[in-house]
N, C-alpha and C positions, 0 to 999 in steps of 0.2 A: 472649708468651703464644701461646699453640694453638688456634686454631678452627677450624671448618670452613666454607667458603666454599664454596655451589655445589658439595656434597660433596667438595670435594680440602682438605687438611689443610691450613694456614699461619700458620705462625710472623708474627705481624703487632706493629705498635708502637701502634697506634690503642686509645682508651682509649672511645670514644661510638662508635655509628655513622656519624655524621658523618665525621668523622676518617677512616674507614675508607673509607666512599668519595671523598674527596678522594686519600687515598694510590691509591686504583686510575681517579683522574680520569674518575671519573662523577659526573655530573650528578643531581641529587637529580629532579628534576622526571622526568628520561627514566625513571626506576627504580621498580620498589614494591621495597621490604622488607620480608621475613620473618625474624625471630630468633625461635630453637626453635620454631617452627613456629606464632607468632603475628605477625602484619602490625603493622608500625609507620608512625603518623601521620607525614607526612612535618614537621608540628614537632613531633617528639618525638627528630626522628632526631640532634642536637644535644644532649639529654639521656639517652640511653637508653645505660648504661653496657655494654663488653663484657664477659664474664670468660672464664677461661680453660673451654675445652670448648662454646663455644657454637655454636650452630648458625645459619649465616647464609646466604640464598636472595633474588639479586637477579634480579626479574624482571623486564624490559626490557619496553616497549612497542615494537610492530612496527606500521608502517603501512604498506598495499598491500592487494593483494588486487582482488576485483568487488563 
């Protein structure tokens, strides 16, 4: 199926979120997710099913700075 990832298109086999970031070897805890432009509990991210056309936005925490 087709979704879009960080706006670039890809063909993926992940059927949950979960799934999906295990296939791209992130770390649940380092990441927020967003599907179609709603933020998912990080336990939900194990039951929140993909479909085809959906829209997915991983947001990374970044530390540093003053």
């Amino acid at each position: 199926m087709v979704i879009t990832v960080n706006g670039k298109p890809e063909d993926i086999q992940a059927s949950v979120l979960l799934d999906l970031l295990r296939a791209k070897q992130i770390e649940p805890q380092m990441v927020a997710v967003e599907l179609n432009d709603v933020m998912i509990e990080r336990d939900r991210l194990d039951s929140t099913p993909l479909k085809e056309g959906d829209r997915v936005e991983f947001l990374f925490y970044m530390g540093g700075g003053r």
